[in-house]
N, C-alpha and C positions, 0 to 999 in steps of 0.2 A: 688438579691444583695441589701445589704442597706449600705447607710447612715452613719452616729452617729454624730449629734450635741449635742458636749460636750460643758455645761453652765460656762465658767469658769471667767465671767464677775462682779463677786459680790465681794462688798468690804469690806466686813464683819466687819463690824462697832462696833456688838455687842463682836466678840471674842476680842476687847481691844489689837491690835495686831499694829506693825507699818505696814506688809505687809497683802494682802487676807488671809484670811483660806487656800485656794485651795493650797498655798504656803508655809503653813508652815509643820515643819517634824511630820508625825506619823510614828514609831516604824523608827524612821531614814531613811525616805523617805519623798520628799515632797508628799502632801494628793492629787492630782492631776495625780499622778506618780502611783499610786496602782490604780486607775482607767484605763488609759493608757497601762499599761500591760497589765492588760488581753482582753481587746478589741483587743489589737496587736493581741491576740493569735488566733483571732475567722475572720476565712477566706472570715465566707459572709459579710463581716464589710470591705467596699472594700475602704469606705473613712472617714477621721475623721473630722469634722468642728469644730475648736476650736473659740469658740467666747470669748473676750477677749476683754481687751481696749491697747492701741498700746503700751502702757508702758511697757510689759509683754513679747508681742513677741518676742523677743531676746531672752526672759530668759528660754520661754518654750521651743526655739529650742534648745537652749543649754541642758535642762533637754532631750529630744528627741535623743539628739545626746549621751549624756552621758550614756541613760537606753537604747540603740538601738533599737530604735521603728520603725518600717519597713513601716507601717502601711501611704499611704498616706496623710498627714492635707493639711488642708487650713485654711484660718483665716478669722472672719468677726467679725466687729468692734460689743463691746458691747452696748445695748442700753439705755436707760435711765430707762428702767422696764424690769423685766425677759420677759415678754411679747415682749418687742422691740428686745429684746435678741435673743430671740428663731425665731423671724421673719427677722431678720437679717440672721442669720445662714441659714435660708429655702433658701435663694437668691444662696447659695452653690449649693444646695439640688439638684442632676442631676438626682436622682435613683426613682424606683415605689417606696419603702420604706423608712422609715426613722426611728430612732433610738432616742429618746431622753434622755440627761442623765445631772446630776449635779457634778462639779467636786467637792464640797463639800459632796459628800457622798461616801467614800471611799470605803463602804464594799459592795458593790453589786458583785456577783460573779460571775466567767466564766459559771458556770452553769445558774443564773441568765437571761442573752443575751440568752444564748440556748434555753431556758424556751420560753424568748419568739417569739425567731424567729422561734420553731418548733409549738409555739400554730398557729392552722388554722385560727384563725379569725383572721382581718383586724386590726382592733384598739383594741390593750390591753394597759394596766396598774398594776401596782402592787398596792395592799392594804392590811390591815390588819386590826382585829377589835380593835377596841377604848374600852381600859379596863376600863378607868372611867367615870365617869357621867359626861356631859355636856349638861349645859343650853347657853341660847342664853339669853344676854344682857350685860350693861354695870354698869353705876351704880345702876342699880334696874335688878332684873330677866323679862325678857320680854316674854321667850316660854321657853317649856320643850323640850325638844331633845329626842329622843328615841336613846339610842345607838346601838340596835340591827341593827337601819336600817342604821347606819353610816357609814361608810369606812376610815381609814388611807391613804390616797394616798402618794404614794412611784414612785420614781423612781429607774431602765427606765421605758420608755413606747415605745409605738411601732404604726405607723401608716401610712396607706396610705395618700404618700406628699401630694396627689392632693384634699385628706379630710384636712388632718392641714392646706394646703395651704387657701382653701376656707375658715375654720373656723376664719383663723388670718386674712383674707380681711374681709370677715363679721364681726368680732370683730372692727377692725379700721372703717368700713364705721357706725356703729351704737354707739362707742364712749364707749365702753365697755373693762373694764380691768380685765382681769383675771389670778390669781395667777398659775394658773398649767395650763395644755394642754387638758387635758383628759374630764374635765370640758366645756374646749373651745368645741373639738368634738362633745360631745355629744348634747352642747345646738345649736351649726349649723348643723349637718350633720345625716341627720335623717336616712341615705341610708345606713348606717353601724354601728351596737351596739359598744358600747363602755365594752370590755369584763373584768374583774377582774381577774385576778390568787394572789392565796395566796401569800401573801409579808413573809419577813422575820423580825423579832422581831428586830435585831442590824444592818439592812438596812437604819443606822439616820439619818441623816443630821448636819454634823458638824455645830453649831450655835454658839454657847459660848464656853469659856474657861473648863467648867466642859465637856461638851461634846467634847472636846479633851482628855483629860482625862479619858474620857468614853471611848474613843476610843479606844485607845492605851490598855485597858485593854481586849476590842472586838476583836482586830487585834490579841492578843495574843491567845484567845478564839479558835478564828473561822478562821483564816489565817494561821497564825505561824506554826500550827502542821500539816498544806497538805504541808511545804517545805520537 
């Protein structure tokens, strides 16, 4: 049985919004609410850890209580970095497995979670290849990048707690901050590959206002026509 700590602690600064991303409506739901669903639907998903900042909590149980979500949550405070975020929520974490997801990315599908909780190995991730070229620097080019050898990291991901757990103690005792999980794993926990399965192309991450609008053109795409 797993897990799911969903990331719903971001304030989305960039989408120019009064409230989170995670809150606002795509296709007349909040973006939060389409994630939620279909986790409800997937049985070995036996709890949800909503990490949030406390201002919120009222508002999700009401969304919870309104789209009938069966599905047991618990709540753990957001933290000052997705990193603090995702180590907050583990304190939840009762299960061998755990489930991570961002509630800024609306379109990850029910098949999606199946994918990877029927893949056999331990620690997976979604990715995808990187269409364009990318060099590494800032004001002047500093390295060439080879794209074939890159990967798009996507979420979920999937991991044994007791490897993410160690990797975010090791990450805190050596003072190291890292944007995603999968990253974390692989650079502590040498005792399990960190495995890839192919992502999907409109798997985005709501960030700005155009990608709301992406969105809601994706939901029509690839959601709307399986009702």
């Amino acid at each position: 049985m797993y897990s799911l700590i969903l990331l719903a602690g971001g304030t989305g600064a960039r989408m120019q919004q009064s409230v989170p991303k995670q809150y606002l409506l795509l296709a007349g739901k909040p973006v939060i609410m389409h994630t939620l669903e279909r986790i409800d639907r997937i049985d070995e998903i036996q709890k949800i850890v909503i990490v949030c900042t406390g201002e919120y909590v009222q508002i999700i149980k009401e969304m919870l209580r309104q789209y009938a979500i069966h599905t047991p949550i618990e709540y753990a405070n957001a933290g000052s970095s997705r990193q603090a975020s995702v180590w907050s929520g583990l304190q939840c974490v009762d299960t061998e497995r755990v489930i991570l997801h961002e509630a800024a990315r609306p379109f990850v599908s029910e098949e999606d979670f199946r994918r990877l909780i029927e893949e056999e190995a331990d620690n997976v991730m979604f990715g995808t290849s990187i269409p364009f070229t990318v060099l590494k620097g800032h004001d002047f080019v500093e390295e060439l990048l080879d794209r074939a050898e890159l990967v798009n990291v996507q979420l979920p991901q999937k991991f044994l707690t007791k490897d993410l757990y160690y990797a975010h103690e090791q990450a805190i005792n050596d003072g190291k901050v890292f944007t995603e999980d999968a990253g974390m794993v692989f650079t502590y926990v040498k005792s399990h590959k960190v495995k890839v399965l192919q992502g999907m192309d409109y798997n985005i991450k709501l960030t700005t206002p155009m990608d709301l609008l992406t969105g809601e053109i994706i939901y029509k795409e690839h959601f709307a026509r399986k009702k």
